[in-house]
C-alpha positions in Angstrom: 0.0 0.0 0.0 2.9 2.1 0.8 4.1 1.7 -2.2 1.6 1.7 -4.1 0.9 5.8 -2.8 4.8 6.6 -2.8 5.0 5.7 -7.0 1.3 7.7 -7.4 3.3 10.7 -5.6 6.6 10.4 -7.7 4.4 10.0 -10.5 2.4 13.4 -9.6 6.1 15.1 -8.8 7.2 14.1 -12.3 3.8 15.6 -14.1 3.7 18.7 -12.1 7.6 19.1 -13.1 7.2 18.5 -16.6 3.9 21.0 -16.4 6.3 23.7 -15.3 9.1 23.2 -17.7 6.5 23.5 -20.8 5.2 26.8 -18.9 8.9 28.3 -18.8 10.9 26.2 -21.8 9.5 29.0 -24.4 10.7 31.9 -22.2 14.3 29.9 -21.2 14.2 29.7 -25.6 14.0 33.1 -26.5 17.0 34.2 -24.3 19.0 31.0 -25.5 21.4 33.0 -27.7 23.7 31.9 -30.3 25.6 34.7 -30.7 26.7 37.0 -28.3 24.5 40.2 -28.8 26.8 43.9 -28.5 24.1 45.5 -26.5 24.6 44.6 -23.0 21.5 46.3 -20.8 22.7 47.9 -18.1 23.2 46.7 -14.4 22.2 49.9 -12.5 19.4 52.1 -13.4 17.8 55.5 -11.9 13.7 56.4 -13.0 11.6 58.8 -12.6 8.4 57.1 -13.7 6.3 55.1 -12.0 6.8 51.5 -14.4 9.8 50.0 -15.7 10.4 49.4 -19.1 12.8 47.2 -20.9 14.1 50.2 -22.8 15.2 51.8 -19.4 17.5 48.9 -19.0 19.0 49.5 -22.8 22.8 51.5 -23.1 23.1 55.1 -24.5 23.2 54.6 -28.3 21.8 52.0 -29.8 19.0 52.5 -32.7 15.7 54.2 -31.9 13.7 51.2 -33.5 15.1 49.3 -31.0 14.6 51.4 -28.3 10.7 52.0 -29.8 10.4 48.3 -30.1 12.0 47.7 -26.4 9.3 50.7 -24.6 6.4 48.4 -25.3 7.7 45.7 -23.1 6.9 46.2 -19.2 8.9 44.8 -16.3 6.7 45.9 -13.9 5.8 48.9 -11.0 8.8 51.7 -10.1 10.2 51.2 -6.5 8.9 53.9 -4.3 11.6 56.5 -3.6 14.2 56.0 -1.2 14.3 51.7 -2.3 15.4 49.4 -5.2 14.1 46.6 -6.9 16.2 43.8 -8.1 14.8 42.2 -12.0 16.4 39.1 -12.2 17.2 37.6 -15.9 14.6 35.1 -15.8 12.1 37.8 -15.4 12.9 39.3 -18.4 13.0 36.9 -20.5 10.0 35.9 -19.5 8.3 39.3 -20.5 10.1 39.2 -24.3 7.8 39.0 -26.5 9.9 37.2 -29.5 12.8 35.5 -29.8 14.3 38.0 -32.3 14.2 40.4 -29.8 16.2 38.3 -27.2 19.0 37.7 -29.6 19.7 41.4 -30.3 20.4 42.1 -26.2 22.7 40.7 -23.8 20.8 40.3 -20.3 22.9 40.5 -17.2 22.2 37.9 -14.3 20.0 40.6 -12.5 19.8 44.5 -12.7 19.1 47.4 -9.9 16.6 49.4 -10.2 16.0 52.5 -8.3 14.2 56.1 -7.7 15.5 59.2 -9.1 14.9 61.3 -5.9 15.9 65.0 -4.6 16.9 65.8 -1.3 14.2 67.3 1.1 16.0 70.8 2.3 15.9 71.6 6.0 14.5 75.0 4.9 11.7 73.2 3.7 10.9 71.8 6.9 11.7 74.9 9.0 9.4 76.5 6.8 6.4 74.8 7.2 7.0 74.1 11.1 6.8 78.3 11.3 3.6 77.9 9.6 2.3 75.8 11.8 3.6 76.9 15.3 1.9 80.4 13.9 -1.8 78.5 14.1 -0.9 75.7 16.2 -1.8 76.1 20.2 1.5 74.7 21.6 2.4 77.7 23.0 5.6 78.1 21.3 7.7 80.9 19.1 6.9 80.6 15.5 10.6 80.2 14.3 11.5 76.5 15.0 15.4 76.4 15.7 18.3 75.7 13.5 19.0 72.3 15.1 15.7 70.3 14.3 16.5 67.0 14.9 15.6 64.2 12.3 16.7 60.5 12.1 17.8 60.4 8.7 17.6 62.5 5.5 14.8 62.3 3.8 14.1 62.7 -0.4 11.1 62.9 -2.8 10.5 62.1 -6.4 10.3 65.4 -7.5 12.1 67.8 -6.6 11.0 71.1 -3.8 7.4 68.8 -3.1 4.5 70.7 -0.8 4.9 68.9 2.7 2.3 69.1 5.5 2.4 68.4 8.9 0.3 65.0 9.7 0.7 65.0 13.8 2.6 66.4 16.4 2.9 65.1 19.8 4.7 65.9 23.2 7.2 63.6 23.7 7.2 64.3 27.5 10.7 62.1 28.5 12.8 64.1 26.2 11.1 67.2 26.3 10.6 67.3 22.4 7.7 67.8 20.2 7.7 65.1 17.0 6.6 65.9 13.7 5.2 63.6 11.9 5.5 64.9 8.0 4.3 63.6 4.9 4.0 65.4 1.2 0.8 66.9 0.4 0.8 64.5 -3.2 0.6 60.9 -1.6 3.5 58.9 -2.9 5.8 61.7 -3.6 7.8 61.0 -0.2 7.3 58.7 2.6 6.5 59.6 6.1 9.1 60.6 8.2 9.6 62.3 11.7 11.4 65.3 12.8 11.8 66.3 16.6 12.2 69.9 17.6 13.2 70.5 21.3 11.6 72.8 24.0 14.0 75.8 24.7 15.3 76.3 28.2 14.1 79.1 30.5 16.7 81.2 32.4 16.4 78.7 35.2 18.2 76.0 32.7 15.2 73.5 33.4 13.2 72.7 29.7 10.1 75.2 29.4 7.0 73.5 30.4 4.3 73.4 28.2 1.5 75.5 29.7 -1.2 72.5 28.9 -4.6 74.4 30.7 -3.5 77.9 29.2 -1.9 77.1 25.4 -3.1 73.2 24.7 -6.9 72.3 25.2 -7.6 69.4 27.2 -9.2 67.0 24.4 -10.1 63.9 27.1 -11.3 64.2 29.9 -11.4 62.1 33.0 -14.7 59.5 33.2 -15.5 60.6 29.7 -15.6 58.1 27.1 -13.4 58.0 24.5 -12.3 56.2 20.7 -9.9 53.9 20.6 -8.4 53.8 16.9 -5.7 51.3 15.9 -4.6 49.9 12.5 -2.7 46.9 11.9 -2.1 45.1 8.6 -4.3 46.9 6.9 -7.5 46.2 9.7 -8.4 49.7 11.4 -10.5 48.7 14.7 -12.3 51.2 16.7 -13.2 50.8 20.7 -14.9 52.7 23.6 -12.4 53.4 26.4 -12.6 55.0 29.7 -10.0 57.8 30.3 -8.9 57.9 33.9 -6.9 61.2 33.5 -7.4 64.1 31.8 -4.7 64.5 28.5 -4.0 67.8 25.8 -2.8 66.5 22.3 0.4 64.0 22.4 0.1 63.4 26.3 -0.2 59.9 27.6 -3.0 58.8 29.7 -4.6 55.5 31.2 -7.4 54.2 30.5 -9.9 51.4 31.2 -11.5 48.9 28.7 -15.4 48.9 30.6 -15.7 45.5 29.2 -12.8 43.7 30.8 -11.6 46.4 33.1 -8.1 46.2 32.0 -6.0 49.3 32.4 -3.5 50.4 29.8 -1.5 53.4 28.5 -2.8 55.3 25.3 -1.8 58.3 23.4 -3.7 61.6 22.9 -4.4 62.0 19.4 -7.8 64.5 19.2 -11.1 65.7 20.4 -12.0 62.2 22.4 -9.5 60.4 20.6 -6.7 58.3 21.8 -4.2 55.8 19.7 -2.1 53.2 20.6 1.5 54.1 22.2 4.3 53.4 20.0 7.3 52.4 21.1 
């Protein structure tokens, strides 16, 4: 019986195999080459469109049929600025559309693709952080100092974009507010996060934040309040009991009235708390 099932799965193995060859074998034919093509596509390239195409990949110089003939051949979506993407040869060959085609380039083992990007300029950021300490409620002198502090530098996919501030919060521990900034055109730039820290009074201890007279209080002990969190795509939304009061970016507790468990949330609007980050 044992057997019997092993040579019925062997059998399968062999099918399924052979399956796959047919599916690939006319791909694997139209890069077998018999002569060694002159155009070599290149190993690095920088876009600035959003989809690759197999004439991206092609060398300064060669003919403009080819290059016409190369444009209608797609290798798939752009990585997003500040990442690469990695085409292997099989992928490419797997996307020609005639043989004759293969035998007139010379495909490298994989190619690097990547973003063309500029350089987000601190003046940028400066910039909008005046305009938004000017409207804001934090208390705080509209020019944001010199030394802003930022985790890495950041770049777009075109150059000078329009950024906007997305959140700000008190980050109590270091005595720094955190920007959370994103481009106004979704997709131009990523996300990113830039701290600015409290100035020092003439005492040399960090200004405090005047939260009753400069930051409303948005939660309010014993009133109920939204629990938002997203994860994997899945946004879920809860009641929750604030046991403290709490102004924008402040960290309260809180009490789930179902199983009266107590945790920590942040402040994130009007009755609105979010999950605490770490």
């Amino acid at each position: 019986m044992n057997h019997h099932v092993s040579s019925r799965f062997q059998e399968r193995r062999r099918r399924v195999a052979g399956e796959i060859l047919l599916i690939l074998l006319p791909a694997l034919l139209r890069c077998q080459q018999l002569d060694k093509p002159s155009i070599v596509l290149r190993e690095r390239v920088r876009l600035d469109h959003d989809t690759i195409l197999l004439s991206d990949l092609l060398p300064a110089g060669v003919a403009d049929a080819l290059r016409t003939e190369t444009a209608s051949v797609e290798l798939g979506r752009a990585p997003q600025t500040g990442s690469t993407r990695v085409l292997r040869r099989d992928q490419i060959c797997r996307r020609l559309h005639s043989r004759a085609l293969a035998q007139q380039i010379s495909i490298p083992e994989q190619m690097t693709v990547s973003r063309t990007s500029w350089p987000i300029a601190d003046e940028s950021i400066r910039a909008l952080l005046a305009r938004y300490l000017q409207t804001s409620k934090w208390g705080l002198p509209a020019a944001p100092p010199d030394d802003l502090q930022r985790d890495a530098s950041f770049s777009a996919a075109q150059p000078s974009p329009a950024l906007q501030v997305a959140a700000a919060t008190w980050n109590r521990s270091a005595s720094t507010i955190e920007f959370r900034i994103r481009c106004v055109e979704r997709g131009i730039c990523a996300p990113f996060l830039v701290r600015m820290a409290i100035p020092e009074d003439s005492s040399g201890s960090p200004a405090r934040l005047r939260r009753r007279e400069t930051a409303p209080v948005l939660v309010k002990a014993g009133a109920a309040a939204t629990l938002r969190a997203e994860s994997g795509g899945v946004r879920v939304s809860v009641r929750v009991l604030p046991l403290q009061p709490g102004t924008l970016g402040e960290i309260v507790r809180v009490r789930d009235p179902f199983t009266n468990r107590v945790f920590r949330v942040r402040v994130t609007g009007a009755e609105a708390v979010g999950p605490v980050l770490q």
